[in-house]
MARBA-3410 file (N, C-alpha, C, O; in Angstrom, 1 decimal):
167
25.4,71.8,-114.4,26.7,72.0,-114.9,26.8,72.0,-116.4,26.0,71.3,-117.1 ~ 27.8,73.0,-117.1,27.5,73.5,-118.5,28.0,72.0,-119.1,27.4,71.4,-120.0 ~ 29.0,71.4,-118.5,29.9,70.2,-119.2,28.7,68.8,-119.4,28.6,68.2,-120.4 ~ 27.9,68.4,-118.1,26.7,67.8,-118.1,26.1,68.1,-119.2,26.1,67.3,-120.1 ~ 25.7,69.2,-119.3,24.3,69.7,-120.5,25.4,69.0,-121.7,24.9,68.0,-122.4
26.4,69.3,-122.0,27.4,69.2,-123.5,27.4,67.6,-123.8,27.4,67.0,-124.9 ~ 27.5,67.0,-122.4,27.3,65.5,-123.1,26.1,65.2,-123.7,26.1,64.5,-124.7 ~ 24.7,65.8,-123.0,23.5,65.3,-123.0,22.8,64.3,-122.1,21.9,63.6,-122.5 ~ 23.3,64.4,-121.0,22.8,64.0,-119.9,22.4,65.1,-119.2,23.0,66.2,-119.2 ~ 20.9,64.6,-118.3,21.0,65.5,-117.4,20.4,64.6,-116.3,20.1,63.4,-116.5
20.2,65.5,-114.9,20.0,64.3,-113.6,18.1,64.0,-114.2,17.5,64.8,-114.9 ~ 17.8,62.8,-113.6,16.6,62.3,-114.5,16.5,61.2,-115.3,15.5,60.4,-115.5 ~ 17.6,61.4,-115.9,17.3,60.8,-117.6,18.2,59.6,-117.4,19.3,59.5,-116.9 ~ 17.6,58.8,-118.0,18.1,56.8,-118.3,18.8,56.9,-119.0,18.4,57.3,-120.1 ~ 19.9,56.5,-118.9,20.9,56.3,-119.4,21.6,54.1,-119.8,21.2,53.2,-119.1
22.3,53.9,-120.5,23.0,53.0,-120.8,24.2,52.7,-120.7,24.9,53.1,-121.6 ~ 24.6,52.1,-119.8,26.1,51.8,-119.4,26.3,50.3,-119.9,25.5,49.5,-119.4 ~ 26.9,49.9,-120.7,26.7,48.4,-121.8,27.1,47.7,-120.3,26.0,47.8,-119.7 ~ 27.9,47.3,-119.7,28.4,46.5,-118.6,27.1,46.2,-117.7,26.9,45.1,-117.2 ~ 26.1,47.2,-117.5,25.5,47.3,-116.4,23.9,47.2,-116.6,23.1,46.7,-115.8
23.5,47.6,-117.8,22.6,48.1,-118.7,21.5,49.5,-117.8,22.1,50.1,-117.0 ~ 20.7,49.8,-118.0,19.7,50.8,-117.8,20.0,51.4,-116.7,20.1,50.5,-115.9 ~ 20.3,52.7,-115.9,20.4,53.2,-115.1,20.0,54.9,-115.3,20.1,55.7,-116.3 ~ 19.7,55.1,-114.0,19.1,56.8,-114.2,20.1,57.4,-113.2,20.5,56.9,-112.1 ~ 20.5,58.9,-114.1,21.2,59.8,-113.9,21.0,60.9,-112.3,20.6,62.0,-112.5
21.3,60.4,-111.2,20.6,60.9,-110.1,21.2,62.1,-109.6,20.5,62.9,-108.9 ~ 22.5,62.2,-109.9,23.2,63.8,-109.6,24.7,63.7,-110.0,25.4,62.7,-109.9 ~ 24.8,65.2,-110.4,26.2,65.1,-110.6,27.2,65.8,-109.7,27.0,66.9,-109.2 ~ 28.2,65.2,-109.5,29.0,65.6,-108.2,30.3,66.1,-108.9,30.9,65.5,-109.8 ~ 30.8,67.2,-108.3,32.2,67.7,-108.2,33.3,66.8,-107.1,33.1,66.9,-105.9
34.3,66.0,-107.4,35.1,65.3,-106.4,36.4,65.9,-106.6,36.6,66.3,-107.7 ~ 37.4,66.0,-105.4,39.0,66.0,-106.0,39.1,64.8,-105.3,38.6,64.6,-104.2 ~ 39.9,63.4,-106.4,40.4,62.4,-105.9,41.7,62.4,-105.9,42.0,63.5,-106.4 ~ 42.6,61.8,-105.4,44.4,62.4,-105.4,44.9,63.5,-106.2,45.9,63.5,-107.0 ~ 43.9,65.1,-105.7,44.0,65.8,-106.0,44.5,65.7,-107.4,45.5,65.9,-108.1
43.1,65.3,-107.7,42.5,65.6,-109.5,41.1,66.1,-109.3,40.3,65.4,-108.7 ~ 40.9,67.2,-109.9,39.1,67.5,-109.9,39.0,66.9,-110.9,39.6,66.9,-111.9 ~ 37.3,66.1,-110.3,36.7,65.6,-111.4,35.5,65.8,-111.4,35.3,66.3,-110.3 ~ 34.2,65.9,-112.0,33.2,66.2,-112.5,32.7,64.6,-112.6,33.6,64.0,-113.3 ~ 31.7,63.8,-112.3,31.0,62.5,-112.2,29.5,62.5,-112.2,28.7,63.2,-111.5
29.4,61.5,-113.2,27.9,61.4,-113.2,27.6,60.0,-112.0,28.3,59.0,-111.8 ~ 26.4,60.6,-111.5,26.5,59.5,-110.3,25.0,58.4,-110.6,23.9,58.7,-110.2 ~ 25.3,57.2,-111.2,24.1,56.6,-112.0,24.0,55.5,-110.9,24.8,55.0,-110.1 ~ 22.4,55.3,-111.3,21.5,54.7,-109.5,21.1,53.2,-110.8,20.3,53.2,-111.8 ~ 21.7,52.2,-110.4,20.8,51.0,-111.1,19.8,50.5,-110.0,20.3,50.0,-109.0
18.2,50.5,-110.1,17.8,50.1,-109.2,17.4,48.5,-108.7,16.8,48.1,-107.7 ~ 17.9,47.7,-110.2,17.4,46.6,-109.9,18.4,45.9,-109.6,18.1,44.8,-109.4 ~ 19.8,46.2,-109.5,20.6,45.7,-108.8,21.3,46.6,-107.3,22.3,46.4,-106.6 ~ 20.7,47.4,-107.4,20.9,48.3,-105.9,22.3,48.7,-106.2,23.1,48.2,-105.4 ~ 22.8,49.6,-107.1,23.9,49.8,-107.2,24.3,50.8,-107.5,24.4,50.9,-108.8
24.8,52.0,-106.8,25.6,53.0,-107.3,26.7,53.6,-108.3,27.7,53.2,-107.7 ~ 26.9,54.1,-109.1,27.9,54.0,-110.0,28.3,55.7,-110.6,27.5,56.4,-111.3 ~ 29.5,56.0,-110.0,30.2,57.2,-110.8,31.1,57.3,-111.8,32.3,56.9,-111.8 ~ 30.4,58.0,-112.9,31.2,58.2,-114.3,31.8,59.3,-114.2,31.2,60.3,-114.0 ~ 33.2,59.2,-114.4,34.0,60.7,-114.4,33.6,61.3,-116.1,33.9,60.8,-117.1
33.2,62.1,-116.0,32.5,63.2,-117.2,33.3,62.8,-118.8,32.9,62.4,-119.9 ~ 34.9,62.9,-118.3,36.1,62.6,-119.0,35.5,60.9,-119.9,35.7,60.7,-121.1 ~ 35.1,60.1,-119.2,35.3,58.5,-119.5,33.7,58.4,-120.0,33.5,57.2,-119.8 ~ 32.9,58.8,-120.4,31.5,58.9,-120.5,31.6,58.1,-122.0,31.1,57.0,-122.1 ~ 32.2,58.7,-123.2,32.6,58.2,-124.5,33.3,56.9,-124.2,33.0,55.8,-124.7
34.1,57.1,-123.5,35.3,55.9,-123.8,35.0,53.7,-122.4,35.6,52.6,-122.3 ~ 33.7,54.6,-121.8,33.2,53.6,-121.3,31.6,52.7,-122.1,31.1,51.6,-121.8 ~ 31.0,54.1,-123.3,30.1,53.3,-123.9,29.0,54.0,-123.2,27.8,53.8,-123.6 ~ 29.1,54.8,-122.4,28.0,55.4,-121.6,26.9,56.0,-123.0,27.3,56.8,-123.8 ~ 25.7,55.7,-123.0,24.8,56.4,-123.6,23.5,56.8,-123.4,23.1,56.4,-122.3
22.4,57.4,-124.1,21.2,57.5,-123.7,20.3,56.6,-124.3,20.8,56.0,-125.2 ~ 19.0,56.3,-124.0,18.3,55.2,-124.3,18.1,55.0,-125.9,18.2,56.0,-126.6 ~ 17.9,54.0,-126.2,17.9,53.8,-128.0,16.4,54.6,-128.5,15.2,54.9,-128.1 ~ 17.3,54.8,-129.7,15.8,55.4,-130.7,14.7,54.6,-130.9,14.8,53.4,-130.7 ~ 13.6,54.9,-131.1,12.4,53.6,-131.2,12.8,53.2,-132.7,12.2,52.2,-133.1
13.6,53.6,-133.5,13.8,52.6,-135.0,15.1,51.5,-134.3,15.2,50.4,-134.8 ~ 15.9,51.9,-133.4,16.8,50.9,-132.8,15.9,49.8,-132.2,16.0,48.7,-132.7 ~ 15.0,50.1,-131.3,14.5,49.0,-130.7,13.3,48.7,-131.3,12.4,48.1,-130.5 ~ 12.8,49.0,-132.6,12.0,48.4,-133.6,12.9,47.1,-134.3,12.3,46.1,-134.6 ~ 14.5,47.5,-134.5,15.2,46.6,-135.2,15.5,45.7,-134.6,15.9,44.7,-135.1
15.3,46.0,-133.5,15.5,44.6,-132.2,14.8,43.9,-131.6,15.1,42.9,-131.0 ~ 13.4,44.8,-131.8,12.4,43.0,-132.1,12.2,42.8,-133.3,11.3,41.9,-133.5 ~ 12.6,43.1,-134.1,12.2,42.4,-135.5,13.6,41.8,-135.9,14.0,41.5,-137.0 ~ 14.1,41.8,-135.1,15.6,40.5,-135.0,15.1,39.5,-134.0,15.6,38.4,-134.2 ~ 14.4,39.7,-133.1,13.7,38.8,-132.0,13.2,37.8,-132.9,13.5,36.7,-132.6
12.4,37.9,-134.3,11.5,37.1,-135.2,12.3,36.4,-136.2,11.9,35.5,-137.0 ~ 13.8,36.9,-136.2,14.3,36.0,-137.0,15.1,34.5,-136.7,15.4,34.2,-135.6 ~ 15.4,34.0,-137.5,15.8,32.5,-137.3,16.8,32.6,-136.4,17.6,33.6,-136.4 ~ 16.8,31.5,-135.4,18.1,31.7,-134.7,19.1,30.9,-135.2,18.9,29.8,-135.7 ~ 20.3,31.6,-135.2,21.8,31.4,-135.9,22.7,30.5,-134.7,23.5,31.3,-134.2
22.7,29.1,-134.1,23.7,28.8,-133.8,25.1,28.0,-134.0,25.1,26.7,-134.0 ~ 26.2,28.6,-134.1,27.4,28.1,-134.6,27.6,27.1,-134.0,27.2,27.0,-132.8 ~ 28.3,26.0,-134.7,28.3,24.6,-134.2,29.7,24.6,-133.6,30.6,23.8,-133.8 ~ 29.7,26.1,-132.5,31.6,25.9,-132.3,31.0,25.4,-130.4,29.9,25.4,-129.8 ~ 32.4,25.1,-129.9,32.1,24.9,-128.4,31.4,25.5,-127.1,31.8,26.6,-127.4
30.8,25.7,-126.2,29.7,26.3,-125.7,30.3,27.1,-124.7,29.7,27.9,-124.0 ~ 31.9,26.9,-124.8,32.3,28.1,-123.4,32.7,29.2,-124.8,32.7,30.4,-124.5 ~ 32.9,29.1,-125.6,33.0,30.0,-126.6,32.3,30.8,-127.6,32.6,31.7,-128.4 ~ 31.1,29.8,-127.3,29.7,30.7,-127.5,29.2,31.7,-126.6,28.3,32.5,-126.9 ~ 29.5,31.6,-125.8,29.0,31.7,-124.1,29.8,33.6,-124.0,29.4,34.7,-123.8
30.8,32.9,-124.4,31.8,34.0,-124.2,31.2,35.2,-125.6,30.7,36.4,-125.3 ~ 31.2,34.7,-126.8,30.6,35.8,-127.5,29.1,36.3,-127.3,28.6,37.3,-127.7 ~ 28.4,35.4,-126.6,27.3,36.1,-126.1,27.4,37.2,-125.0,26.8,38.2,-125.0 ~ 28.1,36.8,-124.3,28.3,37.5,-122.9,28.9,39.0,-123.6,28.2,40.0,-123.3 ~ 30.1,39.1,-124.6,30.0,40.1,-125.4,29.3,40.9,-126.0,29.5,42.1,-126.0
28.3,40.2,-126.7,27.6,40.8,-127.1,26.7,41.5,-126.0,26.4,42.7,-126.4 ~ 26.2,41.2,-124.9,25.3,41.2,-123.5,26.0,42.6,-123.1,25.3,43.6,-122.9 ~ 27.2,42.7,-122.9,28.0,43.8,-122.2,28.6,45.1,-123.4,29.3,46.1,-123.0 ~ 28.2,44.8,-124.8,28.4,46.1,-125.7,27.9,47.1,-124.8,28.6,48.0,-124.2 ~ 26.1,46.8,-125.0,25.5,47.7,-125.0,24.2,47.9,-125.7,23.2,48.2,-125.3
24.8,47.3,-127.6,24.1,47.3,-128.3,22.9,46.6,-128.1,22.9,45.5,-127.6 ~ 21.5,47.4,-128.5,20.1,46.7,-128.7,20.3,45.6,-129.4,20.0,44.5,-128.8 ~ 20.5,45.5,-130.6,20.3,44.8,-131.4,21.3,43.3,-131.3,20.8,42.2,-131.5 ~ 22.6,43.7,-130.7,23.4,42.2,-129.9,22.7,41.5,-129.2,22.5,40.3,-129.3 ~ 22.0,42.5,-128.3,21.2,41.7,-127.1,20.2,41.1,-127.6,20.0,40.0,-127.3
19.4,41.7,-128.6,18.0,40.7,-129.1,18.3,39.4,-129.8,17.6,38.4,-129.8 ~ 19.9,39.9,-130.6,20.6,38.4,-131.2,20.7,37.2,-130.4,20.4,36.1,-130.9 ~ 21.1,37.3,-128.9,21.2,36.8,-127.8,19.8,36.2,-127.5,19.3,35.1,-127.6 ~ 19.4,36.9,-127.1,18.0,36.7,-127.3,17.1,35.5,-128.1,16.4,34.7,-127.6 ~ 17.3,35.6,-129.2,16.9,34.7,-130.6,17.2,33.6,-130.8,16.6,32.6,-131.1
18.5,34.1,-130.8,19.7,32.6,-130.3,19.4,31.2,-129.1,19.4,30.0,-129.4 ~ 19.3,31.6,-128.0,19.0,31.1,-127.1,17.3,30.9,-126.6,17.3,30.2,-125.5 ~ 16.0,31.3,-126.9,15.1,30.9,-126.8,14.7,29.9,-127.2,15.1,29.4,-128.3 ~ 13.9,29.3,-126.3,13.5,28.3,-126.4,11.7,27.9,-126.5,10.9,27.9,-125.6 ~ 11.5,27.8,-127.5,9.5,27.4,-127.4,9.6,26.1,-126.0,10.5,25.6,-125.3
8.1,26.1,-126.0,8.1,25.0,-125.2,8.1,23.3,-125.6,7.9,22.4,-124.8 ~ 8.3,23.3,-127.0,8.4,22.1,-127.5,10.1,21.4,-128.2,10.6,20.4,-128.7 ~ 10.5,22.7,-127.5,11.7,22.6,-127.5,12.6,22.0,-126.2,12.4,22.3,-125.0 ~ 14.0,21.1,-126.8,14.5,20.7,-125.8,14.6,22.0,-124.4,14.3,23.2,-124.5 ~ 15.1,21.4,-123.3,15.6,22.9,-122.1,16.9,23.1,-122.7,17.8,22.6,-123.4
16.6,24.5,-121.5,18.6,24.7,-121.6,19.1,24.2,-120.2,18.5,23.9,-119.2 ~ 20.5,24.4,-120.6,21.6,24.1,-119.9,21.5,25.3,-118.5,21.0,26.4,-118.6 ~ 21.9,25.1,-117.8,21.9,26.3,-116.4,22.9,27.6,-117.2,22.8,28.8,-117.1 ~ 23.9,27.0,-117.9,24.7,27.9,-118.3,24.1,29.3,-119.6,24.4,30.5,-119.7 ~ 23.1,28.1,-120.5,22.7,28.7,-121.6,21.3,29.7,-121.0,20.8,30.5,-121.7
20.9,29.6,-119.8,19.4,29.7,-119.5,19.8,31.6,-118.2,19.0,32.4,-117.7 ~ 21.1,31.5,-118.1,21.3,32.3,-117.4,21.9,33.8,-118.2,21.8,35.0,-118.0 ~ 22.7,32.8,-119.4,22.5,34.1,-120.5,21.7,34.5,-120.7,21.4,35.6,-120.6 ~ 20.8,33.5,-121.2,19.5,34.1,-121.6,18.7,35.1,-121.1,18.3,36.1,-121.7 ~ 18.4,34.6,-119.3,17.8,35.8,-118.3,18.9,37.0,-118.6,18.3,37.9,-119.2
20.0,37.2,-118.5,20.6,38.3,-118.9,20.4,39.1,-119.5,20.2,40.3,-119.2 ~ 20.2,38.6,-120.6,20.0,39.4,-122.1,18.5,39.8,-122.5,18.3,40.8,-123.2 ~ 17.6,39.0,-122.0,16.4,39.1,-121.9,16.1,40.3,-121.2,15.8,41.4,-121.8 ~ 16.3,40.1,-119.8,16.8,41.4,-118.9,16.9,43.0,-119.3,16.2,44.0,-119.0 ~ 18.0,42.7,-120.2,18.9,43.8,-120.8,17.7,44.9,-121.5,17.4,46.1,-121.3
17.3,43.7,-122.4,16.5,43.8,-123.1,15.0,44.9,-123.2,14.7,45.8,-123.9 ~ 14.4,44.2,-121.9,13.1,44.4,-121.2,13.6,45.4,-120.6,13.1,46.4,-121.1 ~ 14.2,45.6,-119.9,14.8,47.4,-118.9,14.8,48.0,-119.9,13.6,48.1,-120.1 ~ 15.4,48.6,-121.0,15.7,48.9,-121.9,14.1,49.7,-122.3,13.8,50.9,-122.1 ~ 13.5,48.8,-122.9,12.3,48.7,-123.1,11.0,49.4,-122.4,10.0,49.8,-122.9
11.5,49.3,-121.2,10.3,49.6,-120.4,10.9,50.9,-119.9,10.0,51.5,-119.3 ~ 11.8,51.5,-120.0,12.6,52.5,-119.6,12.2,53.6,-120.6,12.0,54.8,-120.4 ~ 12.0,53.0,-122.0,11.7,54.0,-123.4,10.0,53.7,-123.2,9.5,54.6,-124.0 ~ 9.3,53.2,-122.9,7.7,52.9,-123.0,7.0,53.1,-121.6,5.9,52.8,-121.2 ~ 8.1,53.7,-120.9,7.2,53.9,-119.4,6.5,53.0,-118.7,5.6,53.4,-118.0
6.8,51.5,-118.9,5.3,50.7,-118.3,7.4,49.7,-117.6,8.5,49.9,-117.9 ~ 6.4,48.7,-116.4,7.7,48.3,-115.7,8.0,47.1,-116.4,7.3,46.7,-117.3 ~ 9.1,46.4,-115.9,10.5,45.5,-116.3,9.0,44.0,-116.8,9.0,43.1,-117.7 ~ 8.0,44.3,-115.8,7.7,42.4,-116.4,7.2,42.9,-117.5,7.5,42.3,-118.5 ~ 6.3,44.0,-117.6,5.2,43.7,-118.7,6.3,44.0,-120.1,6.0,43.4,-121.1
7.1,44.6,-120.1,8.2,44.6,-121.0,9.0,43.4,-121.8,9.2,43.4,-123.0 ~ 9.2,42.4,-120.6,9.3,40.9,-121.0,7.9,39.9,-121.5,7.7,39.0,-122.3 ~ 7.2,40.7,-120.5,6.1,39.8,-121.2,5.7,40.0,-123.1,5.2,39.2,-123.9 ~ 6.1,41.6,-123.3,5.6,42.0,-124.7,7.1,41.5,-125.6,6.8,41.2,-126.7 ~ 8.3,41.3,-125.2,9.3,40.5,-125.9,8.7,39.3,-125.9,8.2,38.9,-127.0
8.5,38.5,-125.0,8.0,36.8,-125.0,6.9,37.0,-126.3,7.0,36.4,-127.3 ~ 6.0,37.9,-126.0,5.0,37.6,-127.2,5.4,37.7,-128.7,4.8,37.1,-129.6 ~ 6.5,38.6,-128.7,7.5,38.6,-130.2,7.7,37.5,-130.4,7.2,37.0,-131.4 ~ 8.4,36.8,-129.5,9.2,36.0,-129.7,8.3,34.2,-129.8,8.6,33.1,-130.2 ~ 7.0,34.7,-129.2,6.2,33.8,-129.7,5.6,33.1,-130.9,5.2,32.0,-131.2
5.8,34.8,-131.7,4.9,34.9,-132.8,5.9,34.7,-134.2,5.6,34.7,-135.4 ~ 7.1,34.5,-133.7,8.2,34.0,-134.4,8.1,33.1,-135.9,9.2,32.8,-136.5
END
């Protein structure tokens, strides 16, 4: 479809939905819903088994994009290495700007998240609350990652952990 090619998607290709993160573009379908034609990208997430149609129209205004540049996710481990910044404000409202930051989209949010919340091993634990962002974002992260470097989701995390080791 000519409107497909005009976004820059085509079926194949990994895309980024910030809400959802990494998903591949599996076909695009023609629908009339209460007699409205719509045009929908139909994106397959496979690590949460989940189907998802973008009406062509909302592609911009949902954040929908294609995978980051390698100078984006160069900036986002080399934000992995810097100090982590936490505000001494209350933890459901930390929680909440992380979780924002987690559902932009942005590379570089998520590795903040990331930074923020790691933990060495000589370090106290986290909380269930703080440790489940973290898999989140971490997550985000590594899909991300292994989606632009072709190799799968662990060895992805495992080469963030090692950033984040060398900290």
């Amino acid at each position: 479809m000519a409107i497909a090619k005009s976004l820059g998607f085509e079926i194949g290709d990994y895309v980024v939905y910030p809400k959802h993160g990494v998903g591949r573009v599996v076909e695009v379908q023609h629908q009339e819903i209460a007699g409205v034609p719509l045009d929908l990208f139909v994106l397959r997430f496979e690590k949460e088994r989940m189907t998802l149609r973008v009406p062509m129209n909302k592609v911009e205004s949902v954040g929908m994009r294609k995978l980051s540049s390698q100078a984006t996710m160069n900036e986002a481990l080399t934000t992995l290495k810097g100090k982590p910044r936490i505000k001494r404000t209350m933890w459901s409202r930390r929680a909440q700007e992380y979780e924002a930051k987690i559902n932009s989209g942005d590379l570089v949010s998520i590795a903040e998240v990331v930074r923020d919340l790691h933990r060495a091993e000589d370090q106290p634990e986290q909380s269930y609350s703080e440790r489940q962002i973290y898999e989140a974002a971490i997550g985000r992260l590594a899909r991300e990652l292994a989606a632009m470097e072709n190799i799968d989701e662990p060895a992805a995390q495992q080469k963030i952990e090692l950033v984040l080791k060398a900290a």
